[in-house]
C-alpha positions in Angstrom: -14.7 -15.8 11.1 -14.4 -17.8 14.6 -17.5 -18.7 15.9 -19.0 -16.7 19.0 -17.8 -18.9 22.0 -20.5 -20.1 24.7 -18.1 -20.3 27.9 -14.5 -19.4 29.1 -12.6 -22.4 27.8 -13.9 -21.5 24.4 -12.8 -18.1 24.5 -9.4 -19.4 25.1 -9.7 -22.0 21.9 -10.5 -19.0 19.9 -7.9 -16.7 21.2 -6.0 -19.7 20.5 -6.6 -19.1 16.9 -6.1 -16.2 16.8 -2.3 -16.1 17.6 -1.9 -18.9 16.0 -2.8 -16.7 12.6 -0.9 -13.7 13.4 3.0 -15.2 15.1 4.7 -18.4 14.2 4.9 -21.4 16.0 7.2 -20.9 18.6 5.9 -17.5 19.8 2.8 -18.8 19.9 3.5 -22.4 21.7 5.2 -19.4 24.4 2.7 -17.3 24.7 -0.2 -19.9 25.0 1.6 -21.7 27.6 1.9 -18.6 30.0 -1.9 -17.9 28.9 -3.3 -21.3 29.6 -1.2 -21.2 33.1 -3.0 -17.9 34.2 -6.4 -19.3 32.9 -6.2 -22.9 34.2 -4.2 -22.4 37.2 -4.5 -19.0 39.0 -7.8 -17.6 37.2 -9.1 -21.7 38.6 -7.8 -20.8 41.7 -9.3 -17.6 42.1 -12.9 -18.7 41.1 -13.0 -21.9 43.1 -12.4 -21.7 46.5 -12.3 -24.9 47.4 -9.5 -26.2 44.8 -6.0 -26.1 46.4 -3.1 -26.8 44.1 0.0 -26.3 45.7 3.1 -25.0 44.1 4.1 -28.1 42.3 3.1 -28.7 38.5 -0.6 -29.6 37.8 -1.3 -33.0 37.0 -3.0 -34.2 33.7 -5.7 -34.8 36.1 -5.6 -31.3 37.2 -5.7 -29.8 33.9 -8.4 -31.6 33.1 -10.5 -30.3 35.5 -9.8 -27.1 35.2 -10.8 -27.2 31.4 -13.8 -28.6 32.3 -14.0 -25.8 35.1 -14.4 -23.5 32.9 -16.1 -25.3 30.3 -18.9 -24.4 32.8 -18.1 -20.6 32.9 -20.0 -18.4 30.9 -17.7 -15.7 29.1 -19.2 -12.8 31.5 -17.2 -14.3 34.8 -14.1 -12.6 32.8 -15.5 -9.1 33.4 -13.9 -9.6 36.4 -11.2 -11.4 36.0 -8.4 -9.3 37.3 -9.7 -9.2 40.6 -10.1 -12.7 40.4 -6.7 -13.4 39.2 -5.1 -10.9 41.8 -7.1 -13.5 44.1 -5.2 -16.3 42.4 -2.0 -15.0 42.4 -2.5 -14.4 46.4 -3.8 -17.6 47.0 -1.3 -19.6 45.5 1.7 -17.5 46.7 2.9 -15.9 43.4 6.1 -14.3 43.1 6.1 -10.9 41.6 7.9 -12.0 38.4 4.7 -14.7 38.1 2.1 -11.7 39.0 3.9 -9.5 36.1 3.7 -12.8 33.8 0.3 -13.4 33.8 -1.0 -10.1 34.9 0.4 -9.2 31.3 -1.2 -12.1 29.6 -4.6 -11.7 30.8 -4.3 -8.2 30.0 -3.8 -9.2 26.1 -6.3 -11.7 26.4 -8.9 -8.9 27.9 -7.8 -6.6 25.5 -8.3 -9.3 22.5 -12.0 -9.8 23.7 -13.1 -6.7 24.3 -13.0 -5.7 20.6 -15.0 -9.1 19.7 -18.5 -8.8 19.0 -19.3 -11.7 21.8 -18.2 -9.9 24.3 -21.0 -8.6 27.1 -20.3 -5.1 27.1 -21.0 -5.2 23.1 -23.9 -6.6 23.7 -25.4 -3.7 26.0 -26.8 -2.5 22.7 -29.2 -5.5 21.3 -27.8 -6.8 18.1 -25.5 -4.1 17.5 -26.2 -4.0 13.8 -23.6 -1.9 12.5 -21.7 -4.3 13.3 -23.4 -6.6 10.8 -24.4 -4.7 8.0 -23.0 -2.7 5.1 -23.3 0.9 6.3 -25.2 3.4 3.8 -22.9 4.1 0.9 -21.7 7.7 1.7 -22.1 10.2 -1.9 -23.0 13.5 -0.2 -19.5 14.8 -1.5 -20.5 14.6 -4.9 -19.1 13.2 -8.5 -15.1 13.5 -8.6 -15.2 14.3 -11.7 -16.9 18.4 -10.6 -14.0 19.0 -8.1 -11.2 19.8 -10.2 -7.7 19.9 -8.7 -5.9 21.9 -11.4 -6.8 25.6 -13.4 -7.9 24.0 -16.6 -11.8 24.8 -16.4 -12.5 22.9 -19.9 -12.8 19.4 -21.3 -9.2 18.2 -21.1 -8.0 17.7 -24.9 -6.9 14.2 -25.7 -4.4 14.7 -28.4 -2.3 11.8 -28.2 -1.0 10.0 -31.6 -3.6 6.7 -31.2 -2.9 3.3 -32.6 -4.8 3.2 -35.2 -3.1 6.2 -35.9 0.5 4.9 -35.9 1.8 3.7 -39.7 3.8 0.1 -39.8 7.0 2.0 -40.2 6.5 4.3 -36.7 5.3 1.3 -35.0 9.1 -0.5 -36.2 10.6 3.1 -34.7 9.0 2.9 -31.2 9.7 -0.6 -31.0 13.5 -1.0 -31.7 13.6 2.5 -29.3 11.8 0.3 -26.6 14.3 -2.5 -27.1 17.3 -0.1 -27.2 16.0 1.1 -23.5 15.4 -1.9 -22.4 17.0 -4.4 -23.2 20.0 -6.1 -21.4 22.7 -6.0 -23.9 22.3 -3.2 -26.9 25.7 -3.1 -29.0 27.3 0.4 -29.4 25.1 1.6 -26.6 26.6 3.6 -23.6 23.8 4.2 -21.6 22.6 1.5 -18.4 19.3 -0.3 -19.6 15.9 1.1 -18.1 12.8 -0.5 -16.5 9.5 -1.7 -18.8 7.7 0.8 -16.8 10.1 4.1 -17.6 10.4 3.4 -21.2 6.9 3.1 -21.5 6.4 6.8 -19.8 9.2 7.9 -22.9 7.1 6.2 -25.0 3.9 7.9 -23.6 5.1 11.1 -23.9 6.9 10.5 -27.4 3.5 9.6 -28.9 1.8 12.8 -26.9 4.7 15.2 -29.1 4.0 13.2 -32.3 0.0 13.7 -31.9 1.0 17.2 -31.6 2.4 17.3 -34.4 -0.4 16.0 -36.7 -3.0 17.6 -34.6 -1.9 20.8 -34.3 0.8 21.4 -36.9 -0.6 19.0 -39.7 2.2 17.2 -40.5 0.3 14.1 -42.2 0.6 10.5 -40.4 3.0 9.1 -43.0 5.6 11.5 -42.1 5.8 10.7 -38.8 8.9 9.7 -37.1 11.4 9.6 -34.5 13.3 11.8 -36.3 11.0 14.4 -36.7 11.6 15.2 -33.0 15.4 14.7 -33.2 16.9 15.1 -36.5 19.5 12.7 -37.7 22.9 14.3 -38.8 25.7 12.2 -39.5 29.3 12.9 -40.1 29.0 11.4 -43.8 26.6 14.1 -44.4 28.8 16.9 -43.6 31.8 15.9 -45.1 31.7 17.8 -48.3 31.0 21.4 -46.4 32.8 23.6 -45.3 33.6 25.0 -41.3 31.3 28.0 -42.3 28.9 25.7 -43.6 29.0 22.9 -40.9 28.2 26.2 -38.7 25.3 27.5 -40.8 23.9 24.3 -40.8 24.2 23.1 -37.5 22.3 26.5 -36.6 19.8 26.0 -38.9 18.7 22.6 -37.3 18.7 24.0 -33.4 17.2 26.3 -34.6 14.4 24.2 -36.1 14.5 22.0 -32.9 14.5 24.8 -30.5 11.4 26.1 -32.5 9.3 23.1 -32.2 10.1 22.7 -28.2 9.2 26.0 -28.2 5.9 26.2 -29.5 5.0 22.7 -27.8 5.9 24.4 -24.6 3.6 27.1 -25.8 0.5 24.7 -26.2 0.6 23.3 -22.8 0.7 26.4 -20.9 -2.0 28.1 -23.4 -4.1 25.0 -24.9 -3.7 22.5 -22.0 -4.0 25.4 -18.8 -0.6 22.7 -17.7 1.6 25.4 -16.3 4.1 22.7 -14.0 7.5 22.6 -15.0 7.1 19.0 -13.7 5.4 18.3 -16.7 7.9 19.6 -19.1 10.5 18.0 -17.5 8.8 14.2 -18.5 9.2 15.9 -21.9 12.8 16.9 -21.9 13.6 14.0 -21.0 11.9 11.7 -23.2 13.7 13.8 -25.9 17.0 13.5 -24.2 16.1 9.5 -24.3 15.5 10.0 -28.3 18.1 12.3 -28.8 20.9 9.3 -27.3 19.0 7.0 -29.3 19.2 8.7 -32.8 22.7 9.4 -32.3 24.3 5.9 -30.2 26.0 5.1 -33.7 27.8 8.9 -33.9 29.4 8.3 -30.6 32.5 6.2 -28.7 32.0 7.6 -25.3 29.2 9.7 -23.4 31.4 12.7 -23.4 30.5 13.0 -27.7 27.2 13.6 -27.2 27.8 16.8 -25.9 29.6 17.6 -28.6 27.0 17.2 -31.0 25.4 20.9 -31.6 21.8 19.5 -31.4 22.5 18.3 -27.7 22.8 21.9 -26.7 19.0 22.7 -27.0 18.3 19.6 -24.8 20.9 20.9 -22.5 19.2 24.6 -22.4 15.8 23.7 -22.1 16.6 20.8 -19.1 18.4 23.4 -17.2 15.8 26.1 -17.0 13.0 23.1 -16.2 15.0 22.5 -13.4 15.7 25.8 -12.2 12.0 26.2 -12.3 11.6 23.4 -10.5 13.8 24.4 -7.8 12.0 28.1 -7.7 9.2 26.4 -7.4 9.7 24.3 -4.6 10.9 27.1 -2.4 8.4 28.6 -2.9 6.2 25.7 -2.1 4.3 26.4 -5.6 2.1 23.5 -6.8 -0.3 22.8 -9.6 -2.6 21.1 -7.3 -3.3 22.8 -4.0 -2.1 20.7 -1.2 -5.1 21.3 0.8 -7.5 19.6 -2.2 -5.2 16.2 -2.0 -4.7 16.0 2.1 -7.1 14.4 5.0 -8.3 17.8 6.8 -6.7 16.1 10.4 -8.7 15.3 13.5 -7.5 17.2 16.8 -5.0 15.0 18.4 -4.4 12.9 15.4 -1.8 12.4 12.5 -3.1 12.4 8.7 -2.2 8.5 8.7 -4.5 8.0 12.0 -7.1 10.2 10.4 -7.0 8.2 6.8 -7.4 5.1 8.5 -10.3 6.1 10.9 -12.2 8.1 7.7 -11.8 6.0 4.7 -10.2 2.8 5.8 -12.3 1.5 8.5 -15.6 2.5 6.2 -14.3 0.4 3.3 -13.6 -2.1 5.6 -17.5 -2.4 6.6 -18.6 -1.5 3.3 -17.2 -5.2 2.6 -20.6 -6.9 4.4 -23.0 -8.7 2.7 -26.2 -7.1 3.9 -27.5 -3.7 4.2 -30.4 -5.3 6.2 -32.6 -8.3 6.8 -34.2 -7.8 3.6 -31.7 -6.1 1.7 -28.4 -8.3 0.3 -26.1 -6.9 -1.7 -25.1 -8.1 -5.5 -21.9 -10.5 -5.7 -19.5 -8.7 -7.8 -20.5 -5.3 -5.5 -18.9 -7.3 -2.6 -16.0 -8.7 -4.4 -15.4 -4.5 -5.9 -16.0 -3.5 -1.6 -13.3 -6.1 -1.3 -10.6 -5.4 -3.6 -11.1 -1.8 -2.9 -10.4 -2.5 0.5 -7.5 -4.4 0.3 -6.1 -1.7 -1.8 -6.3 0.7 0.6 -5.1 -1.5 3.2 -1.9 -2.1 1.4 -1.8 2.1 1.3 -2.6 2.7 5.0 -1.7 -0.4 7.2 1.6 -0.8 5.3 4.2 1.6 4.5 2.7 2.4 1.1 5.2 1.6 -1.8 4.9 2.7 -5.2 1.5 2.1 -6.6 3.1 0.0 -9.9 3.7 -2.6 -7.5 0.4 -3.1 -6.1 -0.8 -2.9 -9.7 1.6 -5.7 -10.5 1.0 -8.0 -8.5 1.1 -11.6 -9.6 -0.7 -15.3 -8.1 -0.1 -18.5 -8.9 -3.6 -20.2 -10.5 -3.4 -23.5 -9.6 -0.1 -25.6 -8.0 1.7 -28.0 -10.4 3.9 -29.7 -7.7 3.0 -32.2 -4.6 1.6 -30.7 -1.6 4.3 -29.8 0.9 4.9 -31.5 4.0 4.6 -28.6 5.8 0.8 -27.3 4.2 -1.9 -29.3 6.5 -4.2 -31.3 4.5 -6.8 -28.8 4.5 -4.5 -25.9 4.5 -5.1 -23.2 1.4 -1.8 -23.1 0.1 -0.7 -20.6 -2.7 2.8 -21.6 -4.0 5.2 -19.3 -4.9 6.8 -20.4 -8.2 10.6 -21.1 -8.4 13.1 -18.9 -10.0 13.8 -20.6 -13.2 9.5 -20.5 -14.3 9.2 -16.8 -12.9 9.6 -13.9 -15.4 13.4 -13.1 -15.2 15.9 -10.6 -16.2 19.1 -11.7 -18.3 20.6 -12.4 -15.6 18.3 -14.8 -14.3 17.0 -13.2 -11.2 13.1 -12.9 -10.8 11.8 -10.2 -12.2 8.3 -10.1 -11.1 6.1 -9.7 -7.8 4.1 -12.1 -6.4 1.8 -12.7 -3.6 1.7 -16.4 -1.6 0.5 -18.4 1.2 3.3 -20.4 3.0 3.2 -22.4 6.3 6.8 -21.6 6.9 8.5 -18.2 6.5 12.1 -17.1 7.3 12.2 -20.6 9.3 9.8 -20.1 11.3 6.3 -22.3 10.9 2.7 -20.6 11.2 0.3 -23.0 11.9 -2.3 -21.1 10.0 -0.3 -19.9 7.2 1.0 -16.4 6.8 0.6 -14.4 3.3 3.9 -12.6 1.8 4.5 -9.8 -0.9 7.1 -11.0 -2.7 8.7 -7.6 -4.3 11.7 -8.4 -6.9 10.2 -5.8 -9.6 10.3 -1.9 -8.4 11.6 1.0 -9.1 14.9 1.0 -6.5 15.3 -2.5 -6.6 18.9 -2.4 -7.9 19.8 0.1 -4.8 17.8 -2.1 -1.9 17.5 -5.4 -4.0 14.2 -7.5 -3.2 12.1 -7.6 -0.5 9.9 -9.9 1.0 7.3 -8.5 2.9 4.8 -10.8 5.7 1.5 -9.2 5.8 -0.1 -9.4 9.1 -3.3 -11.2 9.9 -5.0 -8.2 11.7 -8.4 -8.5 13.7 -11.1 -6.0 14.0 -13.5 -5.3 16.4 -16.3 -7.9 14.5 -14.4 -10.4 14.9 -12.7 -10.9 11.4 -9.3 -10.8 10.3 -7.1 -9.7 7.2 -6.8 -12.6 5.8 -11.0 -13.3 5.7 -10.6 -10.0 3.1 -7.7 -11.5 1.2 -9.3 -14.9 0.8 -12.7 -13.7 -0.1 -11.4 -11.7 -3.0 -9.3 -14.3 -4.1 -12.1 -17.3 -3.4 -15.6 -16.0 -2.8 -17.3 -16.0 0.2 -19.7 -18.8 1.6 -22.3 -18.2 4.6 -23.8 -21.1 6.3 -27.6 -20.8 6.9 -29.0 -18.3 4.2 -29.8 -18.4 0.9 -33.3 -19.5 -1.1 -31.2 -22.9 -2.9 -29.0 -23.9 -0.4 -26.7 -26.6 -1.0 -23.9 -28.4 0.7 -20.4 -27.4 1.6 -17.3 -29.0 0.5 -14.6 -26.9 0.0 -11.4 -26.5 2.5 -13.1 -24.1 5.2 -13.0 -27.0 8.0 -16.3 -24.8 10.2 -17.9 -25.0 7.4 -18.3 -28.1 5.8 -21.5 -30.1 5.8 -23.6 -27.4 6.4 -25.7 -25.8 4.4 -25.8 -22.8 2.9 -24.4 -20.1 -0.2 -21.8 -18.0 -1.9 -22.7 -14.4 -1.5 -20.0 -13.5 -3.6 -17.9 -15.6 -5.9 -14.6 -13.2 -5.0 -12.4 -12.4 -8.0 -14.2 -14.3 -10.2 -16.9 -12.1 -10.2 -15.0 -10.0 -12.5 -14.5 -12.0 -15.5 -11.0 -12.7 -15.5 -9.0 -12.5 -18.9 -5.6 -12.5 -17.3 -4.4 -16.1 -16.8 -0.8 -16.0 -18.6 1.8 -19.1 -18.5 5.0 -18.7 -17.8 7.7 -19.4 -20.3 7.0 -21.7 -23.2 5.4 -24.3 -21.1 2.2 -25.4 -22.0 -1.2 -25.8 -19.8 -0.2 -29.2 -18.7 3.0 -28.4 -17.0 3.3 -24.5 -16.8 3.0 -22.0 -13.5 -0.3 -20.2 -14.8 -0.9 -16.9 -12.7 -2.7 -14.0 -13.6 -3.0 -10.6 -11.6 -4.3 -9.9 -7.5 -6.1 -6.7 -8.8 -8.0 -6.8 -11.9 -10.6 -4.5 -13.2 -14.4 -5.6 -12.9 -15.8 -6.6 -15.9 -13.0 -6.2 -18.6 -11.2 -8.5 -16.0 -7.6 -7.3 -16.9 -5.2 -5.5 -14.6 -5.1 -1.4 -13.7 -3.2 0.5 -15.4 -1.8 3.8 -13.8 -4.3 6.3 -14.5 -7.9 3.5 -13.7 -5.4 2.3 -10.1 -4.9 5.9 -8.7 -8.6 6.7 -9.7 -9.6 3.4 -7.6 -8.2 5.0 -5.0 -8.8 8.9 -5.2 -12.6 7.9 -5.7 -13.0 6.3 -2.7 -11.1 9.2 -0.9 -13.1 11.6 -2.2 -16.5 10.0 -1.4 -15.7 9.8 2.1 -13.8 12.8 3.0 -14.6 15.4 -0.4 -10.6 15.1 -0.7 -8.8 13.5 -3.8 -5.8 11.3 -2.0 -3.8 8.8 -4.3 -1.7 6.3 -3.9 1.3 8.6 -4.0 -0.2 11.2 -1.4 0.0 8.6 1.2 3.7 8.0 0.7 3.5 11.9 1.6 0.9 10.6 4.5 3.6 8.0 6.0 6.6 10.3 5.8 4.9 13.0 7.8 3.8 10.3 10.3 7.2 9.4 10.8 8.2 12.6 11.9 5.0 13.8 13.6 5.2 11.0 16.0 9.2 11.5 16.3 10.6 8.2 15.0 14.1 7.4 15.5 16.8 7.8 13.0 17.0 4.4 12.8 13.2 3.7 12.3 12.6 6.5 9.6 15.4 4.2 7.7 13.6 1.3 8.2 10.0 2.9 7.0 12.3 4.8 4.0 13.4 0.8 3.4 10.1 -0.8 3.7 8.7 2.2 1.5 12.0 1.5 -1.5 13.5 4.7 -1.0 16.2 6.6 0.9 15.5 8.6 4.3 16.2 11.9 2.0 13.9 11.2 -0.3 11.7 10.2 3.1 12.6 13.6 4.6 11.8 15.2 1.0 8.1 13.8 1.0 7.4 14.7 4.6 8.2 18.5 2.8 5.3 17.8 0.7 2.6 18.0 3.5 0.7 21.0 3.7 2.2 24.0 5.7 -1.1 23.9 8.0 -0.4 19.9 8.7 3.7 20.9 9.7 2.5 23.1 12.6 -0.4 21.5 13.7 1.7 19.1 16.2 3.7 22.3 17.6 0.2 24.2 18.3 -1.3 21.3 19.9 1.5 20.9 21.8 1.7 24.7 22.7 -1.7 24.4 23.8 -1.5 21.0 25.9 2.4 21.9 27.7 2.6 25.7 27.7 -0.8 27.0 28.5 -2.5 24.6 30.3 0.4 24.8 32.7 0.6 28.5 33.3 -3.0 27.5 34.3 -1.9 25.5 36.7 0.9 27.5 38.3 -2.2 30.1 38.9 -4.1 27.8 41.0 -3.4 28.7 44.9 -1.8 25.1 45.2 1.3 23.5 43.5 3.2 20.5 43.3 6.0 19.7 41.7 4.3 16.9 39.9 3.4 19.7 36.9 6.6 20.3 36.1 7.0 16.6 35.9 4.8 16.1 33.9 5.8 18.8 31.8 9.3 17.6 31.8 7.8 14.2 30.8 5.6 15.6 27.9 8.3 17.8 26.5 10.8 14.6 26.5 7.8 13.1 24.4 7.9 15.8 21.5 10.5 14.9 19.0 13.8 17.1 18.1 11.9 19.5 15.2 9.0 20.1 17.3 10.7 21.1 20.4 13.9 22.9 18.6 10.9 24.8 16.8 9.0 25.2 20.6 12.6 26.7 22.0 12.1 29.3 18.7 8.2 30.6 19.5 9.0 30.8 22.9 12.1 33.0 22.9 10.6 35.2 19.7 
């Protein structure tokens, strides 16, 4: 965090910084340039009466003296500075292309300031100590765990097949099934090879059956297999029976496969209370997966599975799932009640606004290290306030992407190469790892995502160093390829920045000044060395990290070690799905009693984009940044809830149609209502006034 500045000039060095963090080089020379004219020409001109400058270039000399100027001005002379500047502007004979320039620029800089905690009007208050502490830790919502989403109103049964409970023999099966998914070249198979993460749902729900199987219909652990679910039939078998007897027996074994579907079916609507035909259809086709599996050696071309009797139950039971799927989307049925997973909206606000005002901002100041002057907060508590925060923030101040890809997230541990030119000398630097040491696929390409710190991106150089998502691993990347996306240094209203989160997680956090055993600084923070002072947090570290993996076959000495940006606390290894989206749905809940995950804001940021009436061409761009298509964009925006699709129409009702019959009763008119009626209209986007047109002619 800048430190609070004492005068004018200093407001200007640490405005300076701030650009500097948040565009690269040449923006910012731009931008400063015009800045520093307004501030040390016309602003100087305005304040002193007595200087004249002319309309030439100022002199060193000049410059100079205007820094030291106001060097001498405390920061309230800028609570009026547009007057003064207009005074400036006058004075020195300003053209209205100038007056537009730096009218503009001391706009931003006002606008900059105003949301710092320096500033006078924030300090109308005293101390303003919300600003400084960790706000009370909000729990009047209650435990998650007693606000159930779904109808099952009992102890949810846990009857998956567990490792222990897998023999040597199954453990071979699931393996060589895995590598027949997966891998990149699998002779005699037809199918395209999957991702890790899709063969590891098959896998999921493959052992789920199987459990079933010895839990509820006894069949004893030895017996297990891959071809209990699918049985194997091959064409040597047959050979000796007749066409009657192929038929028979071919019957007999749909038969016993439709059975088993059957009854499993059965025990998830009446044991489990799981009534979603989503459910069954993770099950159909985990089968179908096995089913192409068993029989890859029986078959030439993809058309010969079908003709395989046993592919006809698969076929049956994977076309009613999806007619049920279909009768239940239009009928907007769901297992979960949308109302239970959505933000109840603020008047005059999108969901998105809403989630960012009521959780976002919270767990942004639930990051602070005190909750008083007596009161500081435990270490790892902080670094858990962080990461949770920075989760979030990567749901709601980015378009969210799939939550696997947050999970996965990777960071180099240490650089093994010379420093760049281009990385300052006490610039943090966080390298990202070239292609041939990063975790490929057969082809070569990076298969892995990574966060870094670079001082030049795309080109461009950032004095300060910018921090990039490096995305080569998701689940549409052979559609959109990969993506590298720049994270932007935000600042908030106290004065800190994005990047103070990132780099706290990742590093700890030092204060100057506090502590009972103080000692000296000496890391790369430059304010802060020399003084003294303590970690309040040691970041990341905190949480016992077991991750650290090298790359390859290369050894300690000369590998890329990374391990993971998010790792649990204490067991210090990364999420998986279920412990990320409870993260998130936790701290949702404890704030606004609703149970949002990670996928609900994709939901959120599609019904943003057409609440606020984006473009075409900027619902492709979020569909892009979120790795998806704009149908499957116009798809989730169908997912809000039916109370969140005509709030903006009411609203807007409300605002346009009534308030202006209001007005055309008053005794006097002007035709500046129907402007501005024609203005707000033109504001609404095509859906909302098309549906409008609809109400109004009903």
């Amino acid at each position: 965090m800048m430190n609070e500045p004492k005068n004018v000039l200093e407001v200007h060095q640490s405005y300076s910084k701030h650009l500097e963090a948040i565009y690269d080089s040449k923006t910012v020379k731009n931008i400063l340039n015009e800045t520093s004219s307004m501030l040390f020409r016309f602003l100087w001109a305005g304040l002193e009466s007595e200087i004249h400058l002319g309309s030439k270039k100022m002199t060193a000399a000049q410059v100079k003296s205007a820094k030291n100027f106001m060097k001498m001005q405390p920061v309230n002379k800028l609570l009026t500075a547009r007057l003064t500047l207009e005074k400036g502007l006058e004075k020195l004979g300003a053209s209205k292309n100038s007056r537009n320039t730096y009218g503009r620029r001391l706009e931003q800089l006002l606008i900059w300031s105003e949301q710092q905690l320096w500033w006078p009007d924030n300090q109308s208050e005293g101390a303003k100590p919300e600003n400084k502490y960790c706000p009370r830790i909000r729990k009047e919502n209650g435990k998650i765990s007693t606000s159930r989403l779904t109808e099952r109103n009992s102890i949810h049964l846990t009857y998956k097949l567990q490792p222990r409970e897998i023999s040597s023999a199954l453990e071979a099966d699931l393996r060589n099934f895995k590598e027949y998914l997966t891998s990149s070249e699998w002779p005699g198979r037809l199918t395209d090879p999957i991702s890790d993460s899709s063969a590891s749902t098959y896998l999921q729900h493959i052992r789920l059956m199987l459990g079933w199987f010895h839990h509820y219909q006894g069949i004893p652990l030895e017996e297990l297999n891959l071809n209990l679910l699918i049985p194997k039939i091959t064409s040597e078998s047959l050979r000796d029976l007749t066409l009657s007897q192929k038929r028979e027996f071919w019957s007999t074994q749909k038969l016993t496969v439709d059975t088993w579907i059957c009854s499993y079916f059965k025990f998830l609507r009446e044991k489990m209370k799981s009534f979603s035909p989503a459910t069954k259809k993770f099950k159909i086709n985990a089968l179908s997966a096995v089913y192409k599996f068993i029989y890859y050696e029986e078959v030439y071309c993809l058309e010969d599975y079908e003709n395989i009797p046993l592919a006809k139950v698969i076929t049956y039971h994977s076309r009613n799932i999806y007619e049920e799927i279909e009768e239940w989307s239009h009928q907007k049925r769901s297992v979960v009640s949308p109302d239970q997973i959505w933000p109840e909206t603020l008047p005059g606000k999108t969901a998105l606004t809403t989630v960012r005002q009521q959780i976002l901002e919270p767990l942004r100041q639930e990051c602070r290290f005190k909750y008083d002057n007596w009161h500081t907060r435990e270490g790892n508590t902080i670094a858990m306030s962080f990461q949770r925060y920075l989760i979030w923030s990567f749901l709601a101040d980015m378009p969210a992407r799939r939550q696997e890809e947050y999970r996965s997230i990777q960071i180099s541990l240490c650089c093994p190469i010379l420093r760049p030119t281009d990385v300052p000398a006490d610039g943090l630097y966080h390298p990202l790892p070239p292609d041939e040491v990063r975790l490929g696929n057969y082809n070569g390409s990076p298969q892995d995502n990574y966060l870094y710190k670079t001082y030049i991106y795309k080109g461009k150089p950032y004095a300060n160093g910018v921090w990039v998502l490096n995305i080569q691993k998701y689940k549409t990347v052979k559609t959109y390829g990969s993506q590298s996306i720049a994270i932007r240094n935000r600042q908030f209203s106290d004065g800190t920045c994005l990047y103070d989160y990132i780099e706290r997680y990742l590093y700890g956090w030092w204060m100057s000044g506090i502590g009972a055993s103080q000692f000296v600084y000496d890391w790369w923070l430059p304010d802060h060395v020399g003084q003294q002072g303590q970690w309040v947090t040691a970041g990341r570290a905190s949480f016992s990290p077991g991750d650290a993996c090298y790359i390859g076959n290369r050894t300690k000495s000369d590998g890329w070690p990374w391990g993971y940006f998010f790792i649990k606390p204490v067991v210090g290894l990364p999420y998986n799905s279920s412990n990320f989206k409870d993260l998130v749905a936790v701290a949702a809940h404890r704030l606004t009693g609703k149970k949002l995950t990670p996928h609900t804001l994709r939901y959120i940021w599609a019904t943003w984009a057409f609440q606020v009436g984006l473009t075409n061409q900027q619902k492709e761009s979020l569909a892009y940044a979120m790795g998806h298509d704009i149908k499957m964009l116009s798809e989730m925006y169908d997912k809000c809830t039916p109370d969140e699709k005509r709030r903006p129409i009411e609203e807007a009702i409300d605002e346009i149609l009534f308030k202006t019959l209001e007005k055309e009763q008053q005794p006097v008119s002007s035709t500046d209502d129907v402007e501005e009626l024609a203005n707000e209209l033109k504001n609404l986007s095509e859906a909302d006034r098309q549906q409008l047109l609809q109400m109004l002619t009903e």
